[in-house]
C-alpha positions as CSV (number, residue, x, y, z in Angstrom):
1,X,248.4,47.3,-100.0
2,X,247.7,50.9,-101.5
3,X,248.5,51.3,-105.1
4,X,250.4,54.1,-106.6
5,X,249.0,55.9,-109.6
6,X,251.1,55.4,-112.3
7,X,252.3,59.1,-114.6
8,X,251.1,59.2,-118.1
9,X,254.0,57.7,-120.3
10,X,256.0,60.5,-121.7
11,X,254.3,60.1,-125.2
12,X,251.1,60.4,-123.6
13,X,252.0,63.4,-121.7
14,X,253.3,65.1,-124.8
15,X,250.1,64.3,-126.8
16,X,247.9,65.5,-124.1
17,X,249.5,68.6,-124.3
18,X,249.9,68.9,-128.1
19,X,245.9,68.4,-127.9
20,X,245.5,71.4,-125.5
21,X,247.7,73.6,-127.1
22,X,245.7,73.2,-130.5
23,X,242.6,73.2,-129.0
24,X,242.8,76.1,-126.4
25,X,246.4,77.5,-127.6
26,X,250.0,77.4,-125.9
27,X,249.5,80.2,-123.7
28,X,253.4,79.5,-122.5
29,X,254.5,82.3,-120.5
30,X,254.2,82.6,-117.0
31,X,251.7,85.4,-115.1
32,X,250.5,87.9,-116.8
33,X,250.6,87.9,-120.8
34,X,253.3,90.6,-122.5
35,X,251.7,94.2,-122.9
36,X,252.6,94.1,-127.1
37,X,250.6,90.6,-127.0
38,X,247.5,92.0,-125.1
39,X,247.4,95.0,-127.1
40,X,248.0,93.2,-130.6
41,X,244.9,90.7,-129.8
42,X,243.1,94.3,-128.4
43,X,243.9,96.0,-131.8
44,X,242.8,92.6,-134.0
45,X,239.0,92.4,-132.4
46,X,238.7,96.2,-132.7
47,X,239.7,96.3,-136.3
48,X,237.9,93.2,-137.1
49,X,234.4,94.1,-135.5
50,X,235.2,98.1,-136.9
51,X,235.3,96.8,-140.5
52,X,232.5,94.7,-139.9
53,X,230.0,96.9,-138.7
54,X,231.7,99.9,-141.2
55,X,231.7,98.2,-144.5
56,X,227.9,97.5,-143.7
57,X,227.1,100.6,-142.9
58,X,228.9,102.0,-145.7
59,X,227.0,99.6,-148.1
60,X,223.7,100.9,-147.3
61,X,224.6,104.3,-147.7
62,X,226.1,104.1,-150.6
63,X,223.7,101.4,-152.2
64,X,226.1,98.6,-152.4
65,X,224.2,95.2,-152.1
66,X,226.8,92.8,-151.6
67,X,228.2,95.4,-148.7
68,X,224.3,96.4,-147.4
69,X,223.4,92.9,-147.0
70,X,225.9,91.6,-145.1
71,X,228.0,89.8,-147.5
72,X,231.0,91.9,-146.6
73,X,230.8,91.5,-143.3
74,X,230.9,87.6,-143.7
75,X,234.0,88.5,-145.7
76,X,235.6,90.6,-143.3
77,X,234.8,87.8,-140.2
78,X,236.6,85.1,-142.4
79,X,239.6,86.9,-142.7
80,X,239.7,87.7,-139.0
81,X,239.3,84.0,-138.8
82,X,242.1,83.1,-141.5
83,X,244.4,85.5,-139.4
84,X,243.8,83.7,-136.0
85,X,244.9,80.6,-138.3
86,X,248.0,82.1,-139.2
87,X,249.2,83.2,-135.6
88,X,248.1,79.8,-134.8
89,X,245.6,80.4,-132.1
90,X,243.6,77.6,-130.9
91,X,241.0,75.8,-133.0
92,X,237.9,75.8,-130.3
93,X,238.8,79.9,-130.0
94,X,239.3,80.3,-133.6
95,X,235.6,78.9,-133.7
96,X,234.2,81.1,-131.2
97,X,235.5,84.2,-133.1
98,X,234.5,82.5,-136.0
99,X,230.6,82.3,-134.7
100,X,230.5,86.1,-133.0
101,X,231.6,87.1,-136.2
102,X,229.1,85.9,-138.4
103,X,226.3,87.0,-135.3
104,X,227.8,90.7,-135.6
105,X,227.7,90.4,-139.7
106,X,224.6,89.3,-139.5
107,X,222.7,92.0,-137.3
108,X,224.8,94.5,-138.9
109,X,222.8,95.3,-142.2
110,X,219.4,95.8,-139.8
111,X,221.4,98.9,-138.0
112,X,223.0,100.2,-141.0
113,X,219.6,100.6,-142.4
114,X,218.6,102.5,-139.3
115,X,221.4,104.6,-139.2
116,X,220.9,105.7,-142.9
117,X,217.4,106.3,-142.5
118,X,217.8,108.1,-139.3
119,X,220.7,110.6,-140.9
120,X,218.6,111.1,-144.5
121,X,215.1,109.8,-144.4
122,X,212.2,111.8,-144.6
123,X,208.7,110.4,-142.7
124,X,205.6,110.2,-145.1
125,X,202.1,109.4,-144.2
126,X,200.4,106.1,-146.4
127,X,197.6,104.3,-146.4
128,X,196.9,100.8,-145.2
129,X,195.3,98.9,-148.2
130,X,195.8,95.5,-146.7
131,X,196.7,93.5,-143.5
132,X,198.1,89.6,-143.6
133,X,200.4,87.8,-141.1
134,X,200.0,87.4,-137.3
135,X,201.3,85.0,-134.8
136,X,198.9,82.4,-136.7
137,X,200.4,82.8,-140.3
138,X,201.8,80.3,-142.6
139,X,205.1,82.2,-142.3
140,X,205.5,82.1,-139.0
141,X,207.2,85.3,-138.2
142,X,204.6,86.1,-135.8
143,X,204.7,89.9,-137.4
144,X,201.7,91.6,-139.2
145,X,202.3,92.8,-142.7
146,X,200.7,96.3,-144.2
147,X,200.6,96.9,-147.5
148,X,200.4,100.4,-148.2
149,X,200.1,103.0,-150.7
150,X,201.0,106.5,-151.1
151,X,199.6,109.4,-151.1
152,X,199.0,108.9,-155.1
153,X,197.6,105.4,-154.6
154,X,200.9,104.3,-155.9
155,X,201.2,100.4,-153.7
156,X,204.7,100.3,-152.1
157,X,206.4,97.3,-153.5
158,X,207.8,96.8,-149.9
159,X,205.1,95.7,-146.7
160,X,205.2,97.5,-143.5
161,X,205.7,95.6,-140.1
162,X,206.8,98.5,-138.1
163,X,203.8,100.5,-136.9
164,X,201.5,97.3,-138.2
165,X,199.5,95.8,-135.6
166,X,196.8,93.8,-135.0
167,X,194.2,96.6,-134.7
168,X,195.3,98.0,-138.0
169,X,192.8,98.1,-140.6
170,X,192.9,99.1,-144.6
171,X,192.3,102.7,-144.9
172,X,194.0,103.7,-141.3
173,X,197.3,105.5,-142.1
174,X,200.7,104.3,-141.2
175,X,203.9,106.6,-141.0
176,X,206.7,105.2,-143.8
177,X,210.2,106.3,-143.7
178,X,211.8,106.9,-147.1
179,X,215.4,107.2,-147.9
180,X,216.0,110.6,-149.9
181,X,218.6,109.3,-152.1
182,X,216.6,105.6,-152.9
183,X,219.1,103.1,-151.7
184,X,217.3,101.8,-148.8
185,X,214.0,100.7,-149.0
186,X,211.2,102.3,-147.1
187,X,210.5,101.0,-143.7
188,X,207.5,101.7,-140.8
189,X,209.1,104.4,-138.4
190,X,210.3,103.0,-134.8
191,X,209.8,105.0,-132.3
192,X,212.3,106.1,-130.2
193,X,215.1,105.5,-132.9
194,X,217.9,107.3,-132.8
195,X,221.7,107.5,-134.7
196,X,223.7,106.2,-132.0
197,X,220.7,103.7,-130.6
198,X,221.2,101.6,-134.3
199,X,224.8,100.8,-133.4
200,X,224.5,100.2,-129.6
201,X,222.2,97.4,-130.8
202,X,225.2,95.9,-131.9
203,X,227.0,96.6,-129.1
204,X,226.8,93.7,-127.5
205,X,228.2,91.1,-130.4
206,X,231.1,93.8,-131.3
207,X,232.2,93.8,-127.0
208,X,232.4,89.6,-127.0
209,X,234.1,89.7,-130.4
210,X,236.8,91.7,-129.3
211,X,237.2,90.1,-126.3
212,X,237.3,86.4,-127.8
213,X,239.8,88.3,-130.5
214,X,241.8,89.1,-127.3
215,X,241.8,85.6,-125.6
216,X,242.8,84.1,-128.7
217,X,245.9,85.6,-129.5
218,X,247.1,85.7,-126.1
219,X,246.9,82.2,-126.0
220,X,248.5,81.4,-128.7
221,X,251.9,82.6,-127.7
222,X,254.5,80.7,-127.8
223,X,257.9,80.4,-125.8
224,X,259.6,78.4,-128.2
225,X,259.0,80.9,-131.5
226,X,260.0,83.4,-129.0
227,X,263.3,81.0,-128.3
228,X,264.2,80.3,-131.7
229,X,264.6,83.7,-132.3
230,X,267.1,84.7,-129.9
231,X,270.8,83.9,-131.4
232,X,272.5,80.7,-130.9
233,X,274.9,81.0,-127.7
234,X,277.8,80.3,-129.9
235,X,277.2,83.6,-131.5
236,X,277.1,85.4,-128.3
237,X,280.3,84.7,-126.6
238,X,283.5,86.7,-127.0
């Protein structure tokens, strides 16, 4: 004798649901998602990972800590967060903007730097007075450190990584990026920087922000705030 599976008490059923839609968002419309709803969760990524990256960027040039380190762009990825909230997307997308955003404010100060010192620095010569690190250091970065001085035998307050390698000894001579205007420390030179290479780095994190962004408030829509906001029928008829 076979057994029927019983259906999910109604209760059940609605609590199931409840969970998805807070979890992963509504989503209630049928086919494709309206054009205004695709484009308003378009426009929210690309203004949230814009600022991100911008406020950064315009931190370092401009010498603002809080912005230059990143702090800003933490800022900027809560809000985007706290806005999600409000449209009531759902909480495991909410998360995964959440995440991307702090990634993107996070590698953000590196490039700004870059971009600065690519659009204002000036390349001086130094000398190595010291060498430390290594993959076998206490620190555990793996990176050698230089120590330089300049061309007065003034010691840079800063060490060198970029440029310092394993073969580098005291007295060889390292090429040191400085900053005209002093707002960005000095740095080694890279080789094969460029403006637009900085922010391509970031490329990446800013393409699956906006596209989580996107996700997210599509999914949240919902038929029933769409509903309620129709006229009753009674108000309708002639």
């Amino acid at each position: 004798m076979s057994r029927r599976h019983r259906a999910l008490p109604t209760p059940e059923r609605h609590l199931m649901a409840h969970l998805r839609s807070a979890v992963w968002g509504p989503a209630e419309f049928v086919g494709l998602p309206p054009w205004w709803l695709a484009m308003e969760g378009l426009a929210a990524g690309c203004v949230g990972a814009g600022v991100i990256v911008g406020v950064t960027v315009a931190g370092a040039w401009y010498g603002v800590t809080g912005l230059a380190n990143g702090e800003g762009g933490l800022v900027c990825a809560a809000a985007l967060a706290i806005y999600l909230c409000v449209v009531r997307a759902g909480r495991a997308l909410v998360g995964i903007v959440s995440v991307l955003g702090v990634c993107l404010a996070l590698h953000a100060p590196q490039a700004a730097v870059g971009l600065v010192m690519a659009e204002r620095g000036h390349v001086e010569s130094v000398v190595v007075t010291s060498v430390e690190g290594g993959p076998g250091a206490v620190s555990g970065s793996g990176r050698y450190l230089c120590s330089v001085a300049d061309r007065d035998g003034v010691p840079l307050k800063v060490r060198i990584w970029r440029g310092c390698a394993q073969t580098t000894r005291p007295g060889d001579a390292l090429a040191v990026v400085y900053d005209s205007k002093g707002r960005v420390p000095p740095r080694g030179v890279e080789s094969g920087a460029s403006r637009s290479g900085f922010l391509r780095d970031l490329g990446g994190w800013a393409a699956a922000l906006v596209a989580a962004c996107l996700v997210a408030v599509v999914r949240s829509y919902r038929l029933s705030r769409a509903v309620s906001a129709l006229p009753p029928a009674s108000a309708v008829e002639s």
